[in-house]
N, C-alpha and C positions, 0 to 999 in steps of 0.2 A: 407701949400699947400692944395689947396680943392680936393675934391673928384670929379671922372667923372663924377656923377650921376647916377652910377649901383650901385642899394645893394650890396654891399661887398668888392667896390672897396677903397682901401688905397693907400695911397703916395707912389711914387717908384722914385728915383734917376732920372733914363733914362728910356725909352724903353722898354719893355720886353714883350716876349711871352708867359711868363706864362698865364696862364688859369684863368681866376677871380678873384675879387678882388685886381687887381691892377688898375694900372694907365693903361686907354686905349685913344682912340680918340674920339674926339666926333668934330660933325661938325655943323656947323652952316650956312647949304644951303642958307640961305636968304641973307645972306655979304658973301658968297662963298669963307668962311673961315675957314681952319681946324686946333684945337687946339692938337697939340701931349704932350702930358704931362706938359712941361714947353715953349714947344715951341708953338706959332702960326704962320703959315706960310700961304698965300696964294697961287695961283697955279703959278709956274714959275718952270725955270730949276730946280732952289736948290731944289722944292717938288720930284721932281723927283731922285737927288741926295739923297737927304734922305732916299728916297724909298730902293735905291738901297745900300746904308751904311746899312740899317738894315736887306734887304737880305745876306750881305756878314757880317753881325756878329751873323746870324742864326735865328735875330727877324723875323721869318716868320709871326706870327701871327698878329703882327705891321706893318709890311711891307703894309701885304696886305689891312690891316684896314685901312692905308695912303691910298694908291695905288686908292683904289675904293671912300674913300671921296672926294679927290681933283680932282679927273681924270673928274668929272662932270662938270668943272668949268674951265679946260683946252683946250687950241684948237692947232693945227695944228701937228708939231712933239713933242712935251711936252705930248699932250693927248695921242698919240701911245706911248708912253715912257709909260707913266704912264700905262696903258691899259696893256701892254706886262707884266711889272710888278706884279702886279695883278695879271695876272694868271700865271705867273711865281710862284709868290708866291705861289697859289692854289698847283702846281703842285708838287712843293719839297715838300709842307705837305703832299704831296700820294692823296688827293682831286681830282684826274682826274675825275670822272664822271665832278663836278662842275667845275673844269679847263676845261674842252670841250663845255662847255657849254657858259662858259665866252667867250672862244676863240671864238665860231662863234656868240655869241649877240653883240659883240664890235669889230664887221668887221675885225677881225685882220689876217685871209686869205685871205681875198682882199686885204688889204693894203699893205701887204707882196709882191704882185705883181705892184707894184707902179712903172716905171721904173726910177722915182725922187728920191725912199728914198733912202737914203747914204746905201751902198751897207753891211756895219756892223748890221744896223736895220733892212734891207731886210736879213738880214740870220737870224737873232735873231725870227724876228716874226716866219719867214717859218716855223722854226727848232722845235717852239712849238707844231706842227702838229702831228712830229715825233718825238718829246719827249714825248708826251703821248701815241702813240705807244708803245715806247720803256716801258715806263711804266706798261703798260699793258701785256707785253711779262715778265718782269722782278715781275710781283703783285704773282705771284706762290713761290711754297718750291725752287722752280729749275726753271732757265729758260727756255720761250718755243721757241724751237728750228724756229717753224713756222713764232713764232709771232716776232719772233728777226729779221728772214729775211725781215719779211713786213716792219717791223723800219728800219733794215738797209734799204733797196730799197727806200722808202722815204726821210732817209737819204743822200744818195748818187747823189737822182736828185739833190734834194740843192745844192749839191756840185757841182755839175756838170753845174747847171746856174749860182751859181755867185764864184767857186771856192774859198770858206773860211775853215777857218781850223777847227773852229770848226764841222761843219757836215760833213768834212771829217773824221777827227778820229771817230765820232763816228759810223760813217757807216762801219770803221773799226772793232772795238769791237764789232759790233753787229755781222755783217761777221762772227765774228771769235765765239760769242758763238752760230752763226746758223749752224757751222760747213763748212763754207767756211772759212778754211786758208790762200789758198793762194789769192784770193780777199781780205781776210784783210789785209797779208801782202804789197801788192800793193797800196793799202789808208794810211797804216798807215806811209809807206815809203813816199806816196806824203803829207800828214801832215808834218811830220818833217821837211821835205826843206820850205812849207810853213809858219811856224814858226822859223825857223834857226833866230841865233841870239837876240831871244826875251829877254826880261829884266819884262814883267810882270806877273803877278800868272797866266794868263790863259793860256799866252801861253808856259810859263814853262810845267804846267800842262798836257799840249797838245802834247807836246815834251817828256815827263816821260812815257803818255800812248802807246805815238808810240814805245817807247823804248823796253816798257814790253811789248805789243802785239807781238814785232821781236823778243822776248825772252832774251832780254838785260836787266836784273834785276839790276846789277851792276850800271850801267848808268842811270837808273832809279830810282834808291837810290840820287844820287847824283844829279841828276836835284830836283828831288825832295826837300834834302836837300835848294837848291837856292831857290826854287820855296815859302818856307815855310816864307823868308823874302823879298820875292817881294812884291813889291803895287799891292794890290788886294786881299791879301792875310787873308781874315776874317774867320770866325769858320765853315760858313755857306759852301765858297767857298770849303774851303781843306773838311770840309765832306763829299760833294758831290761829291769830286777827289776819296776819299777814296771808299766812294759803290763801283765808278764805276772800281778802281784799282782792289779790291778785288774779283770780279768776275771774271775781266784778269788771276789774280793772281790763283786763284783757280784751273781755268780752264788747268791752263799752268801749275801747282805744284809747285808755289812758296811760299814759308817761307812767312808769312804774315808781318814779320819783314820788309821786304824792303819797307813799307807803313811806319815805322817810323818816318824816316823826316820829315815827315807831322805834325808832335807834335799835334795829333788832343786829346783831353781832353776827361777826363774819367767824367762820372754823379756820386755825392753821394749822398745818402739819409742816414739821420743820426740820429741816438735815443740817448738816455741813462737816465740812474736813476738822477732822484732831489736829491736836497741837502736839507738838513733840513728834519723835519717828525720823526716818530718814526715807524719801525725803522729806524737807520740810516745806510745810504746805500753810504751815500755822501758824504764828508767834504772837508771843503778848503783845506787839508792836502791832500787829493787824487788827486789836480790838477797836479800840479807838475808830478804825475806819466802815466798821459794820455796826456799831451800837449806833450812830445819826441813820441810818439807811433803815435799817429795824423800827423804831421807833416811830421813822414816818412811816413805814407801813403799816404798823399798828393800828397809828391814830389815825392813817388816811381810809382804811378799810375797814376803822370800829372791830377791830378783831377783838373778841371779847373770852374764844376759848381756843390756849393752844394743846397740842399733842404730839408730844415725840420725843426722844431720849435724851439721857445726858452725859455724852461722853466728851471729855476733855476739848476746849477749843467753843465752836461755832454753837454746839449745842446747848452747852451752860450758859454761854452767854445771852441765845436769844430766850432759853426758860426766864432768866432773870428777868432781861427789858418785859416780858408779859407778864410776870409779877408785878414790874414795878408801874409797868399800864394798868393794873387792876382789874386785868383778865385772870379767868381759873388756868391754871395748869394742872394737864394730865399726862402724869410721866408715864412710860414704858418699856420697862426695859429688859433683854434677853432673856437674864438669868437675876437672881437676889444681887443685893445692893452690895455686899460684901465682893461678889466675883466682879462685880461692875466694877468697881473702886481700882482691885487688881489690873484688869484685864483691857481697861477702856479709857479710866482718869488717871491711876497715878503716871504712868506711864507720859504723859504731857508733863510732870511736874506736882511738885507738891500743894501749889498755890491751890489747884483745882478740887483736890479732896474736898475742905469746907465748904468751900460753894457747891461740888454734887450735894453734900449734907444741908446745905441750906434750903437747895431746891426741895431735896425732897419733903424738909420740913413744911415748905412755902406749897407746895402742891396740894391741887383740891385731892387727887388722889395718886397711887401710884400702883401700876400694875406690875404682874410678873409674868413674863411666859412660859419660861421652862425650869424648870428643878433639875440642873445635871452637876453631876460633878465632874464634865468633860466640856469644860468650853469655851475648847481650843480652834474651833473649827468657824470661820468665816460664815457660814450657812447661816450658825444661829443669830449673829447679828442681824444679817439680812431680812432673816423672817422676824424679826424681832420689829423690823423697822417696816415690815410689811403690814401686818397688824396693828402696826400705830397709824398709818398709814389710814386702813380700814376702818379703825377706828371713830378716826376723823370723818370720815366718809360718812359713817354711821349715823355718826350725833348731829351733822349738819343737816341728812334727809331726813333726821326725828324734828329737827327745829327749824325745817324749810329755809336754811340761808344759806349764802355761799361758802366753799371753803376751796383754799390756797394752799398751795405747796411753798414753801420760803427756802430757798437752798444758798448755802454760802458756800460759793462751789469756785474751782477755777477755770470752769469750761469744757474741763478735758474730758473725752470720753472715755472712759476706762475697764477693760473687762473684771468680770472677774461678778460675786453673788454676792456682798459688800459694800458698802460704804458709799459716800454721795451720790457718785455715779450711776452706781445701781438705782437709787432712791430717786434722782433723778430719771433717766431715762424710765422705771416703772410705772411712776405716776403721770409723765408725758405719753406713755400708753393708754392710758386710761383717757386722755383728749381731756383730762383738767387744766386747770389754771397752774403753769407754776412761775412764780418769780427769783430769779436770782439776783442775788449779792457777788459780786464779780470779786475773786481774790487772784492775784497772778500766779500763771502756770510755773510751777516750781519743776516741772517735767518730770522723768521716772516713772516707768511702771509701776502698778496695785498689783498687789498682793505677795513684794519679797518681803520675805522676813524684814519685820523693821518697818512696816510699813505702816503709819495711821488708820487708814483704812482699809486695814483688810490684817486676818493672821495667817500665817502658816494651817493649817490641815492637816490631825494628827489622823484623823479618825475618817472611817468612810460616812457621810451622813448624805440623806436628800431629802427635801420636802416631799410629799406625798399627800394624796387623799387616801383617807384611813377607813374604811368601812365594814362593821358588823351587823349583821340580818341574821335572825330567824326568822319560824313561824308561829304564833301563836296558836295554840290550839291542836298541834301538832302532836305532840307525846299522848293525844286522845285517840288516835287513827288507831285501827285496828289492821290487821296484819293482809287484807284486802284494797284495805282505803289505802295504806301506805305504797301498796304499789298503783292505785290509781296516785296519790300523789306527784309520786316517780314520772309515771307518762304523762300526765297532763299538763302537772305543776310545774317541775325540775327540769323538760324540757324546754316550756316557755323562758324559765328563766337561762337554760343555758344557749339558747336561740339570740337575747339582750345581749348576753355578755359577750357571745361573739361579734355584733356590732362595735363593742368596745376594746377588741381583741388589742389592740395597737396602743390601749393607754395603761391597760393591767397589766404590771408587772407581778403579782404575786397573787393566786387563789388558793383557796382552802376552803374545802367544804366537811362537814359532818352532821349525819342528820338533814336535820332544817337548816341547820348554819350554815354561816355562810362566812367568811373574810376573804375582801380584796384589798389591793393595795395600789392605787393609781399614782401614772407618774405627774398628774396634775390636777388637781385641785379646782377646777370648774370642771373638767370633763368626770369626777366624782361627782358632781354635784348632776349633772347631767344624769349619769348611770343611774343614781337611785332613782331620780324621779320618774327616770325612763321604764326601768323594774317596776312602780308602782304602778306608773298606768297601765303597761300591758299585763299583769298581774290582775288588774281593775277589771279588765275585758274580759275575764274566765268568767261565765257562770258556773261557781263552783255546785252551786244544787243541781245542775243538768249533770255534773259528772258524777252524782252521787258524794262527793265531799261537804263537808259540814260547814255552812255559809260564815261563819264566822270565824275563818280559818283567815288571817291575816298577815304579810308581812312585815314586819318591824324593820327599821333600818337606825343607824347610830355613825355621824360620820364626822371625823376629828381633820384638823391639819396640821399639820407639824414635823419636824425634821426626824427621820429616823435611820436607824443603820441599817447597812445594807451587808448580808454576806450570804457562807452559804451554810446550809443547818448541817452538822455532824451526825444527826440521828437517818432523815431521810435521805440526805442528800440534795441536791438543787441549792436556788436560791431562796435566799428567805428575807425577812425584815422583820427587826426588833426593836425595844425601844420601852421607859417609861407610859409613853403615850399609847404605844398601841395598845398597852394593858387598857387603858384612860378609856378608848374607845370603846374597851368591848363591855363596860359599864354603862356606858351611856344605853347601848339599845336596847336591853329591858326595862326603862323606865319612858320604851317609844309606844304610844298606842300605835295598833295595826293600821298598815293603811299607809303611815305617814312614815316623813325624814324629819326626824332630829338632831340637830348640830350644835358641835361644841361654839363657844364665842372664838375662840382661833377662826373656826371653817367660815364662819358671820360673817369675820373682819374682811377674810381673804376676796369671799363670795363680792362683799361691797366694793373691794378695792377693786377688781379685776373683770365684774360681769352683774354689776349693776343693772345694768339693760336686760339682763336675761332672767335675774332671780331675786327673789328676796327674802329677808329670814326675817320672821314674829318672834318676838320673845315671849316665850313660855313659860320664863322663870325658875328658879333654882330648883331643881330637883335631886333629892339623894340621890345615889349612882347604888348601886351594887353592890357589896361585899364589904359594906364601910369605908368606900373608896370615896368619900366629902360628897359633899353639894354641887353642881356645876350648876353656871347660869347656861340655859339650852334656848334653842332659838329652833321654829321651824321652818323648812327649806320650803320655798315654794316655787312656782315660774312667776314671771312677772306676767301682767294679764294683757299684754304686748307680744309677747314672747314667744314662741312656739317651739317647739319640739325638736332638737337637730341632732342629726346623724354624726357618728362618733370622727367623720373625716370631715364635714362642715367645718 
């Protein structure tokens, strides 16, 4: 099976929302044709169908990559299907900025007033209105009371023109966290007759919330139970039951138990020590002792999706037990499967080849991170396992459930940017859940040669945040404006950067441009945002500059070399990737940070609290440099603004 034609993309079974390097869509506007993985399909009902099966099994990020290729190429009620879709999808990633945006370029508030469309599509479009409302009421630590009521009252008109149940209950729930009760109890009462007698997951669903809003939890267990084996009923749907229960729930002081019937699946993210090495840490004798321990965790947690690599030992083993619990597996791993095999399985032994091949057959998908043909260096692992890491992070705040670190570890804490250890101790950073599987300390330091977890370092490499910025609008300035630029503009930004003095290691400017190179990867994510808003603060028309003069930002992460440049002199950093970056920022509108799905993963693993990225979706890069899926960097609306030594 071939590749999309994005670097790093690998073969995947079906579908999936992981983040790079897998199988994505790619279209072919000229025969108004779009390929999903194994499938091509032109535009008709069944694109639309598909759309909406990968909404409801949580492929958000497929979804909407359908949704928007074929939607060009469709006409009448198929293109509003598809169109709704789409920012549909936008909207459950938390994407509202770009979901409102979509909503009004693709007329779907006019259409919504159609007095032709079937009376189910006219609530569906309406409702997206006020479900990015409600969004934005519900983006806080706590909802806001204000902003609830504004969703509810936009809610309730819907209801009140074409009487569906959907914007009924939710005009309900909103009522009820703006602190009108009894208004909600009145909605939630007329949902329930509205849906009496329903036999499918929505209006189960719909039915469960009326229940719990009238404080009947009991009754609400029990629909739900129904609710969880009705048609309709996909990963995506019962998640989006679940947020919305549990804010009921909260509000009202219910045991968060009564969301159970829902069987909604826990995230794992999984390490452990290799087998084979000196010393040894691993052996075919130790399986046996961690496949019963696995397993109950599986089944005790409903783990339903895992995430993490497979290198010889602890990791194949537990990709398998989550196949054979009939969880999705998403593999990821450093480099292509070939250097894998080398570098990470044979190395344990022969036996482990087939089974990495099996896994990867068995996998819902499998990603790639880096294209090198150096990779000798412990680093890449590392961020390899970091990104998986993220990953999981990712897909569990898309499908509001928990997720677990599962580590087959021997306790030891071990230095070194590698192997359990590392994996361990990063993710106990983060103040997540992790569980171990206890193997005994075989003792020996990480990282001599020979070691399982960890190699030798031929090469100099470091993670980094990677960032390229111009300005838009720039190469228009005349030989006046260019030195107002200079004094107005280029100093405010070099005023930022030296806030940031202590994390950049590398600047280069020309022109408008702009590359840095930090030595870490939230306080990149920090800098641009920081750059945008005091950039924000210039009234550019008071200084005579042309108001739509913007800066672009493009910010990757990933391991690169480190040395010093022959031509200038100093130090520099090189690398595949920094190429990678400096593609990404001309496909950034002004104003805004765009990031790679690396920077996402890292962002999620490591400062969750602080930021979050939208997916944007695949966009060409530059120079014919593929497609990347891009995400926008934002603060969290918690969050606030912190100085580069915070």
């Amino acid at each position: 099976m071939g590749a999309c034609g994005r670097p790093g993309c690998a073969r995947s079974r079906r579908p999936s929302p992981c983040r790079g390097g897998i199988r994505r869509f790619g279209a072919d506007t000229s025969a108004n044709v779009v390929s999903v993985g194994w499938v091509s399909t032109e535009p008709s009902p069944d694109a639309s169908a598909l759309v909406a099966e990968l909404l409801s099994d949580g492929e958000l990020l497929m979804a909407y990559d359908l949704a928007d290729s074929v939607a060009g190429g469709a006409v009448g009620l198929e293109r509003i299907h598809l169109d709704h879709l789409a920012v549909l999808a936008l909207a459950r990633m938390g994407a509202t900025d770009r979901a409102e945006s979509e909503f009004a370029r693709r007329g779907l508030r006019e259409a919504a007033l159609d007095p032709l469309l079937p009376a189910a599509l006219a609530e569906d479009l309406a409702a997206v209105d006020a479900r990015l409302a409600k969004d934005r009421a519900l983006a806080g630590p706590a909802p806001d009371p204000r902003q609830c009521a504004e969703a509810a009252r936009r809610y309730e008109l819907i209801f009140h023109r074409l009487g569906r149940p959907y914007t009924c209950i939710n005009a309900a729930t909103l009522w009820l966290l703006a602190g009108d009760s009894l208004r909600a109890e009145g909605l939630a009462t007329a949902a329930a007759q509205l849906v009496e007698g329903a036999s499918d997951y929505w209006g189960l669903a719909t039915l469960a919330e009326s229940q719990l809003v009238l404080g009947d939890a009991s009754s609400a267990g029990l629909t739900l139970a129904a609710a969880r084996n009705a048609p309709g009923a996909g990963l995506s749907a019962r998640a989006s039951t679940g947020r919305q229960l549990r804010l009921v729930g909260d509000l009202l002081g219910f045991d968060r138990s009564v969301l159970d019937p829902l069987g909604l699946p826990s995230v794992v993210t999984y390490c452990g020590h290799r087998s084979g090495g000196r010393p040894q840490r691993w052996s075919v004798d130790d399986e046996a002792s961690i496949t019963s321990p696995v397993d109950e965790l599986l089944a005790g947690r409903a783990v339903g999706i895992g995430v993490g690599g497979l290198a010889s030992g602890a990791d194949i083993v537990i990709a398998e037990r989550l196949v054979a619990a009939g969880a999705e597996l998403h593999v990821v791993l450093p480099f292509d499967a070939d250097q894998c095999v080398t570098e990470s399985v044979a190395p344990g032994g022969p036996q482990w080849v087939p089974r990495f091949h099996a896994c990867i057959e068995a996998a819902a998908t499998t990603r790639v991170i880096l294209h090198t043909d150096a990779a000798d260096d412990p680093l890449l692992f590392g961020h390899g396992s970091a990104v998986a890491m993220g990953d999981a992070v990712i897909r569990a705040d898309q499908l509001g459930v928990p997720v677990v670190q599962l580590g087959v570890w021997d306790g030891v804490d071990r230095p070194g940017p590698a192997g359990t250890s590392a994996d361990v101790r990063r993710w106990s950073a983060s103040g997540r859940e992790h569980v171990t599987i206890r193997l005994p300390d075989a003792g020996g330091p990480s990282g001599e040669a020979g070691d399982p977890d960890g190699h030798p370092a031929s090469v100099s490499r470091r993670v980094c945040g990677i960032l390229f910025a111009d300005f838009r609008g720039y190469s228009r300035l005349s030989d006046r404006l260019t030195v107002t630029f200079v004094d107005r503009v280029l100093s405010e930004v070099a005023d930022e950067l030296a806030r940031f003095s202590a994390e950049v290691l590398h600047t280069n400017r020309w022109g408008d441009g702009l590359h840095l190179i930090t030595g870490d990867v939230v306080a990149c994510a920090e800098l641009a945002l920081s750059l945008q808003e005091r950039l924000g603060e210039i009234d550019l028309a008071a200084v005579g500059l042309p108001d739509d003069l913007g800066l672009r930002i493009g910010l990757h992460a990933a391991p690169v070399f480190a040395g010093s440049d022959p031509v200038l002199g100093g130090p520099t950093f090189f690398g595949a990737d920094v190429t990678r970056t400096a593609r990404i920022e001309p496909r950034t509108p002004e104003g805004e940070v765009y990031v790679s799905d690396d920077f996402a993963a890292i962002v999620a693993l490591d400062a969750a609290d602080k930021f979050r990225c939208d997916y944007v979706g695949r966009l060409p890069a530059e120079k014919d440099f593929g497609a990347f899926p891009m995400y926008l960097l934002r603060r969290r609306a918690s969050a606030t603004p912190m100085s580069a030594d915070s």
